[in-house]
VOGU-3710 file (C-alpha; in Angstrom, 3 decimals, decimal comma):
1> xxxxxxxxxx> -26,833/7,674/-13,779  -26,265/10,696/-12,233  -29,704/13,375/-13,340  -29,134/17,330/-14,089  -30,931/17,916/-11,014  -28,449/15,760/-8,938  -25,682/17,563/-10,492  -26,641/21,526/-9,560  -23,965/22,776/-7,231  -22,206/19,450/-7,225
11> xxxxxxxxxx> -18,677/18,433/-8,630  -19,287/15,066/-10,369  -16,191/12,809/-11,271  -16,528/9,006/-12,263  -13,896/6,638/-10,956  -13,337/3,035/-10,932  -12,989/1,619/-7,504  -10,601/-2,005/-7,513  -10,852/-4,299/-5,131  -8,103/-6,408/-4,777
21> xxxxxxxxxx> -5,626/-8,484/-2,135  -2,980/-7,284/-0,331  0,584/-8,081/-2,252  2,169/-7,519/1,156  0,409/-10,235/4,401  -0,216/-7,730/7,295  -1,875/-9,021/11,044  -4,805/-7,390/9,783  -5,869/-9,394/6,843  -6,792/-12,497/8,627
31> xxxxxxxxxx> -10,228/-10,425/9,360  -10,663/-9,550/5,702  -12,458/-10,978/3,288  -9,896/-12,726/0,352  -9,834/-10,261/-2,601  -11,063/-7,284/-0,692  -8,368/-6,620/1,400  -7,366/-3,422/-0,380  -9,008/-0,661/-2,177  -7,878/1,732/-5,388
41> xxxxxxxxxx> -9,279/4,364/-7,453  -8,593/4,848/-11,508  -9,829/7,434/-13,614  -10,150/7,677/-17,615  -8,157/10,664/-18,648  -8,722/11,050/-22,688  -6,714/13,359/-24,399  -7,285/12,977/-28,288  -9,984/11,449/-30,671  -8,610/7,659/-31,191
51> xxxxxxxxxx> -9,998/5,409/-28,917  -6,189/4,702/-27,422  -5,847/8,061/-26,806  -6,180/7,146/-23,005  -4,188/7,773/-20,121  -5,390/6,644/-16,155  -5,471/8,394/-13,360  -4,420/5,861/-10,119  -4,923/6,809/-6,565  -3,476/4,055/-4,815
61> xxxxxxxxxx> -3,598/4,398/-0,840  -1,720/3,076/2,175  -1,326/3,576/5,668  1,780/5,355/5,400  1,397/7,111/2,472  -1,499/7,886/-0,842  0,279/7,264/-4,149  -1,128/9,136/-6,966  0,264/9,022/-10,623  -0,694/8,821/-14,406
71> xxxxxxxxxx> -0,460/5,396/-16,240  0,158/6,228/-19,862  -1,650/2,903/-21,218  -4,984/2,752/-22,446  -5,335/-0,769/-21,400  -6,486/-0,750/-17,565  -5,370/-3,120/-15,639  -8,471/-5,095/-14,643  -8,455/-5,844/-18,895  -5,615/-8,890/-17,680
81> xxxxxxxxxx> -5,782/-9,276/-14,544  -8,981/-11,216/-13,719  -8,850/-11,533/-9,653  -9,401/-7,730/-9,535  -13,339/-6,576/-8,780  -14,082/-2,906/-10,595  -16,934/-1,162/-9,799  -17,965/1,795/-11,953  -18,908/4,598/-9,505  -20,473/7,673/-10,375
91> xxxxxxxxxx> -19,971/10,621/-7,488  -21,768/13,921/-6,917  -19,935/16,049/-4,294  -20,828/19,227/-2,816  -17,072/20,372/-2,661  -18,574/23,875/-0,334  -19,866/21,165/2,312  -17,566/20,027/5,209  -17,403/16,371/6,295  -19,884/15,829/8,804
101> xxxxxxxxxx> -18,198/15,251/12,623  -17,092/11,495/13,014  -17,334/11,282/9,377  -14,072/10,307/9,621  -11,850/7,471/11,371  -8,257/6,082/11,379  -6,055/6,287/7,705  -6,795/3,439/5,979  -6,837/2,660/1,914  -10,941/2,710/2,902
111> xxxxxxxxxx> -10,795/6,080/4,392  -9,324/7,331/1,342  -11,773/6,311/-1,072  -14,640/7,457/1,220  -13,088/10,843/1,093  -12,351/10,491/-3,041  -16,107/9,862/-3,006  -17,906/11,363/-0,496  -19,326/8,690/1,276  -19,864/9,840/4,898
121> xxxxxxxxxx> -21,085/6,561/6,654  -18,958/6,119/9,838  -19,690/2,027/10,020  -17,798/1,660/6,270  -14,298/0,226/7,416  -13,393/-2,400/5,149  -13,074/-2,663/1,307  -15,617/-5,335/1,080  -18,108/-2,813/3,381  -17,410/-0,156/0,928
131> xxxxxxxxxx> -18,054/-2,467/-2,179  -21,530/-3,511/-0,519  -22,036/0,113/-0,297  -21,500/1,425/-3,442  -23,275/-1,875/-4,825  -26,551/-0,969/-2,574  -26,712/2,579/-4,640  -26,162/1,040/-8,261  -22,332/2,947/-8,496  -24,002/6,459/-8,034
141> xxx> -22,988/8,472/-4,987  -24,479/11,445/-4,004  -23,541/13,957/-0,807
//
């Protein structure tokens, strides 16, 4: 849980992070671990007082391109599909601060998602890195 304190000056969003395979085999996979080999981000939108009154929020990135679009079911879709890993994240960004130098590295679906929550560790390059990560601080980020 994210404290008042933490909070001051901070922009705080909550997102669930899925872990998942790779529909599409690339070279690549054969060095990532089965059911982290690709990373998205989904966000509870709520628009009215029924409990359906949901809509998501899906930031789904590739190498070519970061797809970003508003699923109008209140059912996510970890509720039926069961290979999917969700982690409930909790971030705190200073939106003022630039990314440290070397924060960064080459486009990946795990490069995105630092960004989306300000995770700044250079050595995070795979999805199953970035789950161990976000695991090691309990789902609450803080930069």
């Amino acid at each position: 849980m994210i404290s008042l304190l933490d909070a001051a000056h901070r922009h705080v969003v909550y997102w669930y992070i899925v872990f998942s395979d790779r529909e599409n085999e690339y070279w690549w996979n054969r060095w990532l671990m089965r059911g982290f080999q690709h990373v998205q981000a989904w966000r509870e939108i709520r628009y009215g007082k029924r409990p359906d009154d949901v809509m998501w929020l899906h930031v789904d990135p590739f190498a070519a391109a970061t797809l970003v679009d508003v699923v109008f079911e209140p059912e996510p879709p970890w509720r039926w599909d069961k290979t999917l890993t969700v982690v409930h994240v909790s971030s705190a960004c200073d939106a003022q601060k630039v990314r440290e130098l070397f924060a960064f590295g080459p486009i990946s679906c795990v490069e995105t998602m630092k960004s989306l929550l300000g995770v700044k560790s250079f050595w995070i390059r795979t999805p199953r890195q970035l789950y161990n990560h976000i695991c090691k601080h309990n789902g609450v980020l803080i930069s």
